[in-house]
Structures are given as structure tokens and as C-alpha cells.
C-alpha positions in Angstrom: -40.0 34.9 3.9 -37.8 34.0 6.4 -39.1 30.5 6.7 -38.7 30.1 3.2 -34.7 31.3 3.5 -34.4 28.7 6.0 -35.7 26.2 4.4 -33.6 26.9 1.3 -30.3 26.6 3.3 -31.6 23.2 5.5 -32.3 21.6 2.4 -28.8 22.8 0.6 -27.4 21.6 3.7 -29.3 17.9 2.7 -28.4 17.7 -0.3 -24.8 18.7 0.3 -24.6 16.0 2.8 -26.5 13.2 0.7 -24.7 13.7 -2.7 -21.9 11.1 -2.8 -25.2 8.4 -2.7 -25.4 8.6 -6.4 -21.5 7.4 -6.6 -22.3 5.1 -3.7 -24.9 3.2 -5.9 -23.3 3.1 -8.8 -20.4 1.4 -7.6 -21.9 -0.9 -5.6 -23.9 -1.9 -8.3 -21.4 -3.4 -10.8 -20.0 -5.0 -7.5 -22.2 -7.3 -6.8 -21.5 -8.6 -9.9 -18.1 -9.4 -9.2 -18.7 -11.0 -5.3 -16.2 -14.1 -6.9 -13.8 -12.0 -8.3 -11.3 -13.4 -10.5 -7.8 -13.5 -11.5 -5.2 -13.8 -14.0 -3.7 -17.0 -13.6 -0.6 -15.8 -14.9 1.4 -15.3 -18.8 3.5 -17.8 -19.3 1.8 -21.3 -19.1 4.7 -24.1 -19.1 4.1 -26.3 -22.0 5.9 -30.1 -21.1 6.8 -32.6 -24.3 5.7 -36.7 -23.1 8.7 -37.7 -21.1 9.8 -34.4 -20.1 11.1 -34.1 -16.7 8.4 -32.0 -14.3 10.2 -30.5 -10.7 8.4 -31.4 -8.0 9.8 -28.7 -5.3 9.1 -28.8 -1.7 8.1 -26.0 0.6 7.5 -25.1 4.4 6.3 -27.6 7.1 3.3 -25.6 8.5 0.9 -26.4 11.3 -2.6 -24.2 12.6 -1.3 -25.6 16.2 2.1 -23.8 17.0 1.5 -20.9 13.8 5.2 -22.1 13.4 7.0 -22.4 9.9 10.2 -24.6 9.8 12.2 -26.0 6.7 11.2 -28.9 4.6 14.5 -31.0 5.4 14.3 -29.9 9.2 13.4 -33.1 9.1 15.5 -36.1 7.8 13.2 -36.7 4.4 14.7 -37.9 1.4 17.2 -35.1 0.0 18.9 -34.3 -3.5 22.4 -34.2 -4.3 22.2 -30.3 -4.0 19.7 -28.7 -1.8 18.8 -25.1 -4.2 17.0 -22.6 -3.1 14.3 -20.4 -5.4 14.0 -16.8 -5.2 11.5 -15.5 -3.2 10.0 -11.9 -3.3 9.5 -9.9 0.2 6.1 -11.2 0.7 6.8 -14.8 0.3 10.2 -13.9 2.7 7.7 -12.6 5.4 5.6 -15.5 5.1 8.1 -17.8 5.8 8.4 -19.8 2.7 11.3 -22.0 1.9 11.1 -23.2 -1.9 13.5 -26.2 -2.7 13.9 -29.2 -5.1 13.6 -32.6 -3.7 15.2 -36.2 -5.4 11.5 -37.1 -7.3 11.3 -37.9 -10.6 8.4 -37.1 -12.4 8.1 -37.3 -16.0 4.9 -36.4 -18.0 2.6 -38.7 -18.9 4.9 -41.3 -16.9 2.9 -43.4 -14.6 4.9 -44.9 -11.7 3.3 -47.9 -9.9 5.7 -47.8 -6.9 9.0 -46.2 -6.2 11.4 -46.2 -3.5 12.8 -43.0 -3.2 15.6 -43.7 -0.5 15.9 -45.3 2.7 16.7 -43.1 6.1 18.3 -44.3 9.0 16.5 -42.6 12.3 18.9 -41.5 15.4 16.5 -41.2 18.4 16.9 -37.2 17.9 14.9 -37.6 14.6 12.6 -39.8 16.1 11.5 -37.1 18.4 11.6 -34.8 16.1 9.2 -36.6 13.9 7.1 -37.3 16.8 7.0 -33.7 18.0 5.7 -32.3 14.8 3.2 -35.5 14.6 2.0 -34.6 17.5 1.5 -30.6 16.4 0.1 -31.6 13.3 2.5 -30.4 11.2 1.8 -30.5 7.2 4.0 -31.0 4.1 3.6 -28.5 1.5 4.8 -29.7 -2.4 4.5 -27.5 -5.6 4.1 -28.9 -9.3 4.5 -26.5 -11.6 3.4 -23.6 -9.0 0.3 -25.4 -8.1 0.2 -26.1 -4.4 -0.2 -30.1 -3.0 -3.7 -31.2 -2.1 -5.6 -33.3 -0.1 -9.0 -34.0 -1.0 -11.7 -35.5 1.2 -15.0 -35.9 0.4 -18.1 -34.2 2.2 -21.3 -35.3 3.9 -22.9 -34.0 0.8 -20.8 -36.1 -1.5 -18.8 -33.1 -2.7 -15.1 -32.8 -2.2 -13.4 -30.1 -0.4 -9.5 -29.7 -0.4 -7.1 -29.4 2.2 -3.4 -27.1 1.5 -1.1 -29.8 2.2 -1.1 -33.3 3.6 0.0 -34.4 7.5 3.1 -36.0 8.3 1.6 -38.4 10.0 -0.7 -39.3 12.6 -1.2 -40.6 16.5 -3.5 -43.9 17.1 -3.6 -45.6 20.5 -0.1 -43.7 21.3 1.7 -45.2 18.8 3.1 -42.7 15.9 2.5 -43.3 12.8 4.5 -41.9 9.3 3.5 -40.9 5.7 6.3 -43.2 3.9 4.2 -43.2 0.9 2.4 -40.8 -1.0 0.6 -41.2 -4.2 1.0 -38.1 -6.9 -2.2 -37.5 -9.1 -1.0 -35.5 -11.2 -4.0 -34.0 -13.9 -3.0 -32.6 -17.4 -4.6 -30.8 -20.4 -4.0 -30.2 -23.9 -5.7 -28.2 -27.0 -5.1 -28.4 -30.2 -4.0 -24.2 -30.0 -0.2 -25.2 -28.6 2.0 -28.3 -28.5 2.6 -30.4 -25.5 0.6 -30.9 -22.1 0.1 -28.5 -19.4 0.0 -29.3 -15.6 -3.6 -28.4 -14.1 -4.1 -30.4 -10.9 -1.8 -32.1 -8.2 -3.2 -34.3 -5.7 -1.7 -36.0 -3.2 -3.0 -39.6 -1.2 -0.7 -40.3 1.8 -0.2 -43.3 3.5 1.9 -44.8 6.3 3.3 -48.8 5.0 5.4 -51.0 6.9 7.2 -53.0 4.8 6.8 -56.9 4.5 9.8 -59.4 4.3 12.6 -56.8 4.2 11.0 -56.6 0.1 11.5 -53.3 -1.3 9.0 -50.9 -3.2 9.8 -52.5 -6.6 9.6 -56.2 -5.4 6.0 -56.3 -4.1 2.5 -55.5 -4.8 1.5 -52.1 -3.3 -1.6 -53.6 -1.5 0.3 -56.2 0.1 2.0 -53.1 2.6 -1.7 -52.9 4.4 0.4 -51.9 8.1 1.0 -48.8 8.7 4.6 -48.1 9.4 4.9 -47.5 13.3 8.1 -44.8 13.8 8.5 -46.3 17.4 9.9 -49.5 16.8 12.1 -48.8 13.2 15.1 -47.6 13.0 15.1 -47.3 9.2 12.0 -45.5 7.0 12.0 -46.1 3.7 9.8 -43.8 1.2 8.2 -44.6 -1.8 5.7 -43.1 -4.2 3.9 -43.7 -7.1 3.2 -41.0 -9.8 -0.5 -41.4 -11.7 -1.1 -39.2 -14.7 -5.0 -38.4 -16.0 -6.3 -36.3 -18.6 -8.2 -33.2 -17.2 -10.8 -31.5 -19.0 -10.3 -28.2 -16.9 -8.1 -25.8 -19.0 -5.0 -23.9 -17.6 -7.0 -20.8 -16.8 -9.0 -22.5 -15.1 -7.3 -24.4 -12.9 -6.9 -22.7 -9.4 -10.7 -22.7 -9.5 -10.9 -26.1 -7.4 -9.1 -24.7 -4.8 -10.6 -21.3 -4.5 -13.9 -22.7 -3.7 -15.2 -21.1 -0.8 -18.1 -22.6 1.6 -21.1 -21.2 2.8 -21.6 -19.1 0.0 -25.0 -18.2 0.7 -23.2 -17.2 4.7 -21.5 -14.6 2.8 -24.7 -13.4 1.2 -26.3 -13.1 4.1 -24.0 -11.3 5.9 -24.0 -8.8 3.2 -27.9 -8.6 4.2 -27.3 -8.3 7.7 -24.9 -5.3 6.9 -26.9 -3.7 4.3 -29.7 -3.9 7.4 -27.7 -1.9 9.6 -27.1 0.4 6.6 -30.8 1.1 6.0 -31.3 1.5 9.8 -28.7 4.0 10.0 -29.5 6.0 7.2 -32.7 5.9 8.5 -31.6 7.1 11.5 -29.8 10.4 9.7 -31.7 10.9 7.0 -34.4 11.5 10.3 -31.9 14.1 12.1 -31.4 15.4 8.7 -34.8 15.7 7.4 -36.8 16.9 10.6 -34.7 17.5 13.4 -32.4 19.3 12.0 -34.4 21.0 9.6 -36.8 21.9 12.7 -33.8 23.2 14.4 -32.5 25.5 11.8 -36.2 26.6 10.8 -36.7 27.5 14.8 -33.1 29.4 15.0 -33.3 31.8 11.9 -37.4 32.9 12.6 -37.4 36.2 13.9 -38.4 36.1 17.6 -40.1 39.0 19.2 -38.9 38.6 22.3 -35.4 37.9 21.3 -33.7 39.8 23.8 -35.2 37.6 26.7 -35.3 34.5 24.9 -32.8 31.8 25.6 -31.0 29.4 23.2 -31.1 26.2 23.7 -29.8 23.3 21.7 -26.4 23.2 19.2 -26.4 26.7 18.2 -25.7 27.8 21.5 -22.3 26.3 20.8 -21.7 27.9 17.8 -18.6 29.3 18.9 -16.4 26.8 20.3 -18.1 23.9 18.4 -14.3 24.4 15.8 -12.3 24.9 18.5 -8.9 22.9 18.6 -9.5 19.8 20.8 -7.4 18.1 23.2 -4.3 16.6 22.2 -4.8 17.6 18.6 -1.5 16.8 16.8 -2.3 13.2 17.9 -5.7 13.4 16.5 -4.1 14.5 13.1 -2.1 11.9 13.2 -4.7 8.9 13.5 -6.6 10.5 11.0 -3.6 10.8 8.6 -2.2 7.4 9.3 -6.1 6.2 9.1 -6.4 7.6 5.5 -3.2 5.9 4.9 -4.7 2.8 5.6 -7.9 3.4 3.8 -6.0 4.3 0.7 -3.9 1.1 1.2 -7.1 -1.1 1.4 -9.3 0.8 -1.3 -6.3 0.0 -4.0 -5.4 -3.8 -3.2 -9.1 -4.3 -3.4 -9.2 -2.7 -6.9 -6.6 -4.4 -7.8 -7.5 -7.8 -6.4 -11.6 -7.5 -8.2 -9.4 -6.3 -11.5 -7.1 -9.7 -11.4 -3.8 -8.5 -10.6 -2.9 -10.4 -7.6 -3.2 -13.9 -8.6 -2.9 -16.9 -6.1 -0.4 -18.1 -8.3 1.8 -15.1 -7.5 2.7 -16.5 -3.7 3.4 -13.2 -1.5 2.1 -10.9 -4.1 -1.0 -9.8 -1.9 1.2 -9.1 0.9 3.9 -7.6 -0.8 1.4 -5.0 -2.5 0.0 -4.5 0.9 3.5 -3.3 2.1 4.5 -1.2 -1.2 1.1 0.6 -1.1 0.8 1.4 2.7 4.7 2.8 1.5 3.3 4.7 -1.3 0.4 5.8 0.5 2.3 8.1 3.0 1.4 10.8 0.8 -2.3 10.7 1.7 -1.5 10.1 5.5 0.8 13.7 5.2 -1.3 15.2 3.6 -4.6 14.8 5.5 -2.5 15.5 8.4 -1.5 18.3 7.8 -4.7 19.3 6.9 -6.0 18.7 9.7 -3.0 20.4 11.9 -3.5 23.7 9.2 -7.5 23.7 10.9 -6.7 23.4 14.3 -3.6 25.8 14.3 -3.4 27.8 11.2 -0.7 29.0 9.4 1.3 29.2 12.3 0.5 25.2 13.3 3.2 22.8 14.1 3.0 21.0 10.7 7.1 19.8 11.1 6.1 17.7 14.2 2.8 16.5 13.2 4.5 15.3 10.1 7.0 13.9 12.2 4.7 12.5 14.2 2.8 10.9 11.3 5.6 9.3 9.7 6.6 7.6 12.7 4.5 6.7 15.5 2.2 3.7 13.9 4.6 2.5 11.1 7.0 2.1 14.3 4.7 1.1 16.4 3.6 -1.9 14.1 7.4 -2.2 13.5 8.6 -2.8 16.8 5.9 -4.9 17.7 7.0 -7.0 14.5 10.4 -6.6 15.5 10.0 -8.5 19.0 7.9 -11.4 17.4 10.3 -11.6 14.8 13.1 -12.2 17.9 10.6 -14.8 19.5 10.5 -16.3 16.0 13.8 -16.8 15.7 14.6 -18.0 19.1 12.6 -21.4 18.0 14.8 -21.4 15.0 11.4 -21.0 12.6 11.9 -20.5 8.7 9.3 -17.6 9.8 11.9 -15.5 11.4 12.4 -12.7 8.7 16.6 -12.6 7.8 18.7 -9.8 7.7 18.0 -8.7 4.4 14.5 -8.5 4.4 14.5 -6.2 7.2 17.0 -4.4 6.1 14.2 -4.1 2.7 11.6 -2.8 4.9 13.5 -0.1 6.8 14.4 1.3 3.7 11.3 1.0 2.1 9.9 2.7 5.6 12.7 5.8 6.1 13.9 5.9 2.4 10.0 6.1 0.5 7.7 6.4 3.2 8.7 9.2 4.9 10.0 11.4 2.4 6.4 11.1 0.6 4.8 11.8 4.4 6.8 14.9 4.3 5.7 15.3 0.4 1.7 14.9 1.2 2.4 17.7 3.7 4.0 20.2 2.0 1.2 19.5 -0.7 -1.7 19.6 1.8 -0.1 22.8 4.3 -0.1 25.0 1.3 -3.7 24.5 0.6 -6.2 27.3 1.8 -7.4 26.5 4.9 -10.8 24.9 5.4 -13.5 27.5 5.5 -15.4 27.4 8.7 -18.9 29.4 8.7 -18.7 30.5 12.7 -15.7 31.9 14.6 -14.7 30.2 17.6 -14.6 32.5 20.5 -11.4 33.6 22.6 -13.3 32.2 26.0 -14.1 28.6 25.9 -17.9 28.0 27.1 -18.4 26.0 30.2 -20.1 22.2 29.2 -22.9 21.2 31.4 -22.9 18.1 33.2 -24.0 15.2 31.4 -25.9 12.0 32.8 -23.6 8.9 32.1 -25.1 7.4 28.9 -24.2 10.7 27.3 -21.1 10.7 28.1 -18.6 10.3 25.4 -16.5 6.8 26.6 -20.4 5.2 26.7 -21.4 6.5 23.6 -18.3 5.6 21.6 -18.2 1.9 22.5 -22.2 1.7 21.8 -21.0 3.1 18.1 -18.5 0.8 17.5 -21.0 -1.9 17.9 -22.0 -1.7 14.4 -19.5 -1.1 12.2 -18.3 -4.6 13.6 -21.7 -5.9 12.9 -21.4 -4.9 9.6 -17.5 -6.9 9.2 -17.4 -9.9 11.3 -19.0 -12.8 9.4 -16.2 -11.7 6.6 -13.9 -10.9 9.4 -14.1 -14.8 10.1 -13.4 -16.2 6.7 -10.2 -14.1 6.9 -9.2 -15.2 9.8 -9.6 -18.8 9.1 -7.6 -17.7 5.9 -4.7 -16.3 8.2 -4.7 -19.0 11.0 -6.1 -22.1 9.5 -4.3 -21.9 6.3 -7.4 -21.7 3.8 -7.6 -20.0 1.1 -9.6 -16.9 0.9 -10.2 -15.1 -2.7 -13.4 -13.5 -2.4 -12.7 -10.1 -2.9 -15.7 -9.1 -4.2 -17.7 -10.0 -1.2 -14.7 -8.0 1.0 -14.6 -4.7 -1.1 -18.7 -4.7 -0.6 -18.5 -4.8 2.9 -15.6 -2.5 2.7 -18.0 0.0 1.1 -21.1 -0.9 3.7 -18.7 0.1 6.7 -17.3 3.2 5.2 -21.0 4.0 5.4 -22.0 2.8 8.5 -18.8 4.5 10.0 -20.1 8.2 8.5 -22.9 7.5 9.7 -22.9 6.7 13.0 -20.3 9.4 13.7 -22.6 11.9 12.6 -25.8 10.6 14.6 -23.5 10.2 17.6 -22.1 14.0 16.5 -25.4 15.3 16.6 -27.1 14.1 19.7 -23.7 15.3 21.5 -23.7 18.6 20.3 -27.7 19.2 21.3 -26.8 19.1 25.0 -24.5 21.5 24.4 -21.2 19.2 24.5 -18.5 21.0 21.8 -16.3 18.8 22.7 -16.9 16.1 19.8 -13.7 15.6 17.6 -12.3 12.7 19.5 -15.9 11.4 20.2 -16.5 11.1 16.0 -12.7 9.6 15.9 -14.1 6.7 18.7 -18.0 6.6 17.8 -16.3 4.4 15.0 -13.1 3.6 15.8 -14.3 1.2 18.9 -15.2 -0.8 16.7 -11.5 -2.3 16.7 -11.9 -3.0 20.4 -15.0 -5.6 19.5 -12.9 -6.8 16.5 -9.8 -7.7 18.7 -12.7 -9.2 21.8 -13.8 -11.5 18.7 -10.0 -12.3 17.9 -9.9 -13.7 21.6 -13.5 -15.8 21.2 -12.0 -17.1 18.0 -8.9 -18.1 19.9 -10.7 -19.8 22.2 -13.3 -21.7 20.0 -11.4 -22.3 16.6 -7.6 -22.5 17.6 -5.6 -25.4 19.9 -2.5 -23.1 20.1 -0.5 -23.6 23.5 3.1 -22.6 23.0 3.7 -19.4 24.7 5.6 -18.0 21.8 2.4 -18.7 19.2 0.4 -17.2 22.0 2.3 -14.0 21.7 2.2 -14.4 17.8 -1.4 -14.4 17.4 -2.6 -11.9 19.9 0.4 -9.8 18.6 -0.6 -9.8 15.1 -4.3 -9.1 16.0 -3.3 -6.1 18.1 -1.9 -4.7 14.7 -5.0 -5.3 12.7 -7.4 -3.9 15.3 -5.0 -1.2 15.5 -5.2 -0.5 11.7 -8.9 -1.3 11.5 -9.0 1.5 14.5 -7.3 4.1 12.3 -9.2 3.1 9.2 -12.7 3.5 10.9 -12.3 6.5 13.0 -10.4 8.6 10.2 -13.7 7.6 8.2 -15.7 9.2 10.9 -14.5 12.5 11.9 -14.1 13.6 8.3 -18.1 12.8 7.7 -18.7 14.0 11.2 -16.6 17.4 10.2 -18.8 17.7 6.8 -21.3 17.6 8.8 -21.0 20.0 11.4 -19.5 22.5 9.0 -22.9 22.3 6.6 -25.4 22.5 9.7 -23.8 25.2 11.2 -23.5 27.2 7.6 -27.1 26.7 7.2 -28.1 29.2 10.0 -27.5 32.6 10.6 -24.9 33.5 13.8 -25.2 36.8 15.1 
């Protein structure tokens, strides 16, 4: 009889622990359905007459060398009468972008054989300065009817693949070498459904032409300028172009779709094996502790011995007592978890709303600007799972005020001043990536006039809850730990865990990157709300395994352990950042130095939080359930 009790209450402890699975498969199913994801190109598609004038408008000079923005006319280019500005929304602000008209003149369905657009007289400042950026690889970024300038180059395969942008110029043999020419492929569409022509592709062919016989554009054949036009020894460029018009069967919806291809499809794929590998290990790995072990355990502890008096425990009931009691710096521990569900909460709902459509590429800074608004909104989760947590460590009487406190400022100003000081270094190399006035101004408001008052919010909400219901008492005399060899001990064990919540993220973790650093575009959602899903498992997991074998040789000292068993995985996240710098990048400016590993350290951070709040709530589900399913005397 008694065997049979304990077996009832190990396996309501199994299946306590193993029912989310159900919700787990059914929304990963549907997922991988949706790995491409896709997006609403937008509502208001700009129908042009035949003749009607189409802006061309110019944005940031960017280059992958320096990570530094600057202004379209820092450079002496061709100019309008009357540089305007466009308005910009916070995320395109942060990103540095600079949207102006320029002097073209494009008509639709106008084909221009070769244009001088004006002539421009070079003082030996602007030389350098043309030179310099040459040098860093600097690219020119255009817009057509909010479609971005590309350069297409044609693969091994005999495929094309695009490139954001075209160079200013290039180096051969030392000499320097500028793009005075450019030719615009412009592609439109039309249906029978509305009137007039739509814009759905923009293409651009550079090339540098030296002039022949002090002819102009207009006067001469275009494959007559064969030279390219050496900046060294003119002191006058002139620019031309030439505008070509095609019909394009792709239709409007359609047409970001040539430069959201991603390559190495079938890399993503089989990183999403690799990580549901891990997965299956894992679960292998608890459903064991679950299903034996543990039930083993629990089967051995509520038998009636005979010799009970004598007998010793041994094992994670002996700690039965102190395995709830409040750890070591626990406010702070209530903290990272808060701020870690704030995170989570952040991520979960941009990637619903990315899979659903809502943050189209054609938006610019609408991905980052959702990021910021729902990290703001999300301070009501990070209060209230903070205070949650402060409520089980310290009861009724807990310090909830400076946890709260505590929760509404120490990352958000962490990742603010860090922002802040790159920001300074930003502007100190007068970069149109230095955020203005304004816009900070925007995000300290957004930070001390939403954020915290819904921190504050989320805790009042989560303090007057019941407090969690813990099956054992903790006793008023802490039990002595036993000395443990080293590969039990809990700085070893965390960093082995870590290892594979990063194995399950960093082929993804790449792509994103490159997205970030190289400029590519990156709209695979799909794929990164799947692995989002694999490493919110794999981080439950392995904080309870790791849990587990800590609290058999009678260590109760296993809150922090669950926050790190999953959490290190940010220190093998920002390792790769530096193998990545190393391999992919050519940045030597000290100031883009600083940039990158500055911006990294806030993402491992964040990935930190995320990851270790994921584990100590599984790895306190867990605990609670195996420690209700025997009986304490």
C-alpha cells in the first residue's frame, strides 16, 4: 500500500512536470510551416502616370569596416537646390539614417541614355575625404519609392545574389578610382485592377568613366568612356547616369522577395536538427531522473523502514529543510529574473508579430522601434515576477520597494549608460549614428515616464498575490553542506550547462550577426522563433538535470546555480562574438572596436537574463513537485 501511495504521487509529480509538452507540440507544429515568414508589404502602393516624376532620395554612407554612418552629402556629390530632410521614426533615428532628396530626375517609363548630372570641383580636402572612405569601403545607399538600391552579382552557381548598396569606389595598383556613373534599372508592373505603373525593383550598375576630349555626357557614346576616372590626378568629377525602365512580371506584393532571399537554407535546417538533437538528448536525460531516479528515490523515502530510528538519510531529502531557504544576495536574484522575463516577454511578442506580418522591411526602424516600446511595455512582467520572487524569499514583510527599485533600474541603466558612452564616442567622429538630442530625450521618457511606473505596476499586482506554496518548511538552523570534489562544484557545473543552450542558437546566432555587422538582410523569423522555442527547452532542462544532481549530494544551495546552469550560455555567446570579430570583420578604428564589443556585451547580457530567468522558474517547478511528492516528517 505504501508503495502504491508513492507511486501515485511520483507519477503526479511526472506528469505535473511534463504537461506544457502538449502546448509545446502544437505550437511548434504550425511553425515549421512558417520557417520563411512573411510580411505585409505595406497599404498604400504608389501608383505613377507615364511621365510622372519618381524621387529618387538618398540615404546614409555605410561601411562593415569602421560600423560608422555619416551623411550622404558629407561628401561633395551632386546636391539640390534645397537639401530636405524626411521624417524618421525612433528606430530609423537610432540607426543612423539620414533620408534626403538628391538633383535626379526620373520619370516613369522615361529611359535616359546618358545624363550629366553636374560637374564638382575637388579641393584636396575632398580628395581625401573621398579617398578615406574608398579606402574603408564605404557604400551609397538610394531609395526609389522605399525600395532600397541594389547591386547584383551573379554566383558560381549562375544565380544572382544582391548586395544593399553600391561602393563609392575602389583601389587598383594605388590609384583611386570613383563611381561618376551609375546606371538605374528601374523594374515596373501593372494589372489591369488599378491605373498607372508601380515601382517593383531598383537596381543599380556603377562605374568609374574618365571623360574623353573634354566631351560631355550628352555629346558622346557611353562606351567610348572605357577609363576609369582616376580621383588622383582631376580636379573636376563630373557625374552622369542613365535611367533604363523594364517591365517586371513580379507584382507589388511581391517585390521585397528578391532581396529577402536568404542562403544556405538547408544550413538553417540543419541547425534546427542539430538543436532538436540536443533537445531529444536532454529530455532524455530528465525524462531518466524523472522516470527512475527520481521515482526510485521517492519510492525508497516513503517505504516504512523497520529500523528507521538507526537508519540514515542519504540523498535530497535530507535537505528538505533548507532546500527553500532564501539564497545569497537574493534581491539581486529577483531582479535578473524579473528583468529576464522582461526580456523574454519582449522577444516572444516581436516574434509573433514578425511570423504574423506586422513588421515589414518596408517599415525601416520598425523592428527596432517595437523592440524598444515592448521591452517599455514589458516592465510589467519584470515587476511582477520580481516581486514574486522577493514575496518567496522574504514574505510579507520582504523588501518589495527596493527590489522594485532595483528592477526598474539596474539593467535598463546599465544598457543605458553603456549606450550613452558609445553614443559620445559616436559623436566625437561626427557620425550620422550619434543619436541627437531629441531622441534621447524620447528614450528617457519612454524609460522613467512608462517603464518604471508599469515596473512599480507589475509589483503591486504580483506582491498582493498569495505567496507561493512550498510543501516543506525551511528550518531556523541552516544545515552544514559537505565538501564537494571540484566538478561538482557549482562555477564548473554552470559553465558545462551553458554549453548547450548555445549549441542550440549559434548557427542562427550567425545569420544575425552578419545581419547586424555586414549589413544583410535577415527575415527569417520563422526559423528564429523555432529555435527560440528549442532553447526555452533546453534551458528548463538543463537547469533541472543540473538542479537535481546538486541537490543529491546534499548541496541546497541551488538558486543561483539554476540562474547560471543556463545563463552561461551568454559567456560562450559573447567568446563567439570575439571569433566572429576575428574571422568575419576587418574593423580597426578604436572607436568601432568599442562599438562592436559594446553592443555585444548588451546582447550577451540580455541573452544572460533571458536564459537564466528561463531556468530557475523550471528548476523551482521542479523542486517544489519532487519535494511535495514525499512525505517530511
Amino acid at each position: 500500500l505504501t508503495q502504491a501511495s508513492a507511486w501515485r504521487r511520483s507519477a503526479m509529480a511526472v506528469l505535473n512536470l511534463l504537461r506544457p509538452w502538449p502546448i509545446v507540440v502544437l505550437f511548434i507544429a504550425p511553425m515549421l510551416q512558417l520557417c520563411g515568414a512573411f510580411y505585409l508589404p505595406g497599404f498604400s502602393p504608389i501608383e505613377y502616370e507615364e511621365g510622372a516624376d519618381v524621387d529618387l532620395k538618398v540615404n546614409k554612407l555605410t561601411s562593415i569596416k569602421t560600423q560608422l554612418p555619416f551623411g550622404f552629402y558629407t561628401l561633395p556629390f551632386c546636391k539640390p537646390k534645397a537639401i530636405q530632410g524626411s521624417a524618421e521614426n525612433l528606430g530609423e533615428t537610432l540607426m543612423g539614417d539620414q533620408i534626403e532628396n538628391s538633383p535626379y530626375e526620373i520619370h516613369m517609363k522615361t529611359n535616359v541614355s546618358c545624363k550629366e548630372l553636374c560637374k564638382v570641383k575637388l579641393t584636396e580636402a575632398d580628395r581625401e575625404k573621398f579617398m578615406s572612405m574608398i579606402e574603408d569601403e564605404y557604400l551609397v545607399n538610394w531609395m526609389v519609392d522605399n525600395l532600397p538600391a541594389a547591386t547584383r552579382y551573379r554566383r558560381l552557381g549562375g544565380d544572382y545574389t544582391y548586395m544593399n548598396g553600391f561602393l563609392i569606389g575602389f583601389m587598383q595598383k594605388g590609384h583611386y578610382y570613383i563611381h561618376n556613373h551609375v546606371l538605374l534599372d528601374l523594374q515596373f508592373h501593372m494589372e489591369p485592377d488599378y491605373e498607372g505603373f508601380r515601382v517593383v525593383g531598383f537596381e543599380v550598375e556603377p562605374s568609374s568613366r574618365a571623360p574623353r576630349g573634354g566631351k560631355s555626357c550628352s555629346q558622346r557614346h557611353a562606351e567610348e568612356a572605357v577609363e576609369p576616372f582616376d580621383l588622383e590626378i582631376s580636379e573636376e568629377v563630373p557625374f552622369t547616369y542613365e535611367v533604363s525602365w523594364t517591365y517586371s512580371p513580379v507584382r507589388w506584393v511581391s517585390r521585397w522577395d528578391s532581396y529577402l532571399k536568404m542562403t544556405g537554407g538547408q544550413i538553417h535546417w540543419f541547425a534546427i536538427l542539430n538543436s532538436l538533437l540536443i533537445l531529444v538528448f536532454l529530455s532524455g536525460m530528465v525524462a531518466m531522473i524523472i522516470l527512475r531516479t527520481l521515482h526510485r528515490d521517492i519510492t525508497a523515502y516513503n517505504e516504512v523502514a523497520t529500523d528507521e530510528e538507526v537508519r540514515e538519510e542519504t540523498g535530497w531529502k535530507l535537505v528538505h529543510g533548507d532546500v527553500f531557504r532564501r539564497p545569497y544576495h537574493s534581491t539581486m536574484l529577483a531582479v535578473c529574473v524579473g528583468s529576464g522575463m522582461q526580456v523574454f516577454g519582449m522577444s516572444v511578442v516581436t516574434l509573433i508579430f514578425s511570423l504574423c506580418g506586422f513588421l515589414s522591411p518596408a517599415h525601416r526602424g520598425g523592428l527596432l522601434q517595437s523592440m524598444m516600446l515592448l521591452f517599455t511595455f514589458m516592465g510589467v512582467l519584470a515587476g511582477y515576477a520580481a516581486a514574486r520572487f522577493c514575496k518567496l524569499f522574504e514574505g510579507n514583510e520582504g523588501r518589495w520597494k527596493r527590489t522594485t527599485i532595483m528592477t526598474s533600474l539596474v539593467f535598463p541603466g546599465l544598457f543605458f549608460c553603456i549606450f550613452f558612452v558609445l553614443n559620445l564616442l559616436i559623436w566625437g567622429q561626427r557620425s550620422s549614428g550619434a543619436v541627437p538630442f531629441p531622441a534621447m530625450f524620447a528614450l528617457l521618457v519612454l524609460w522613467f515616464g512608462v517603464s518604471v511606473p508599469l515596473v512599480f505596476f507589475g509589483a503591486y499586482v504580483g506582491f498582493r498575490q498569495p505567496p507561493l506554496d512550498l510543501p516543506v518548511r525551511t528550518n531556523p538552523i541552516p544545515r552544514a553542506i559537505p565538501e564537494q570534489p571540484w566538478f561538482a562544484k557549482p562555477l564548473f557545473t554552470a559553465l558545462v550547462g551553458g554549453i548547450l543552450p548555445f549549441g542550440a542558437v549559434f548557427t542562427e546566432l550567425y545569420f544575425i550577426m552578419s545581419s547586424l555587422w555586414l549589413h544583410q538582410f535577415y527575415y527569417l523569423f520563422g526559423f528564429l522563433a523555432l529555435v527560440l522555442v528549442i532553447v526555452v527547452i533546453t534551458c528548463a532542462e538543463i537547469s533541472i538535470a543540473l538542479t537535481y544532481f546538486q541537490l543529491t549530494v546534499e548541496d541546497y544551495a541551488w538558486w543561483w546555480t539554476a540562474f547560471f546552469s543556463s545563463g552561461s550560455s551568454a559567456v560562450y555567446v559573447f567568446a563567439y562574438s570575439l571569433i566572429y570579430f576575428v574571422s568575419r570583420l576587418e574593423i580597426e578604428r578604436m572607436v568601432s572596436i568599442l562599438l562592436y564589443f559594446g553592443y555585444m556585451s548588451i546582447i550577451s547580457i540580455m541573452f544572460c537574463l533571458l536564459t537564466g530567468a528561463i531556468g530557475t522558474i523550471a528548476a523551482l517547478y521542479f523542486v517544489k513537485a519532487i519535494y511535495g511528492s514525499i512525505k517530511i516528517d
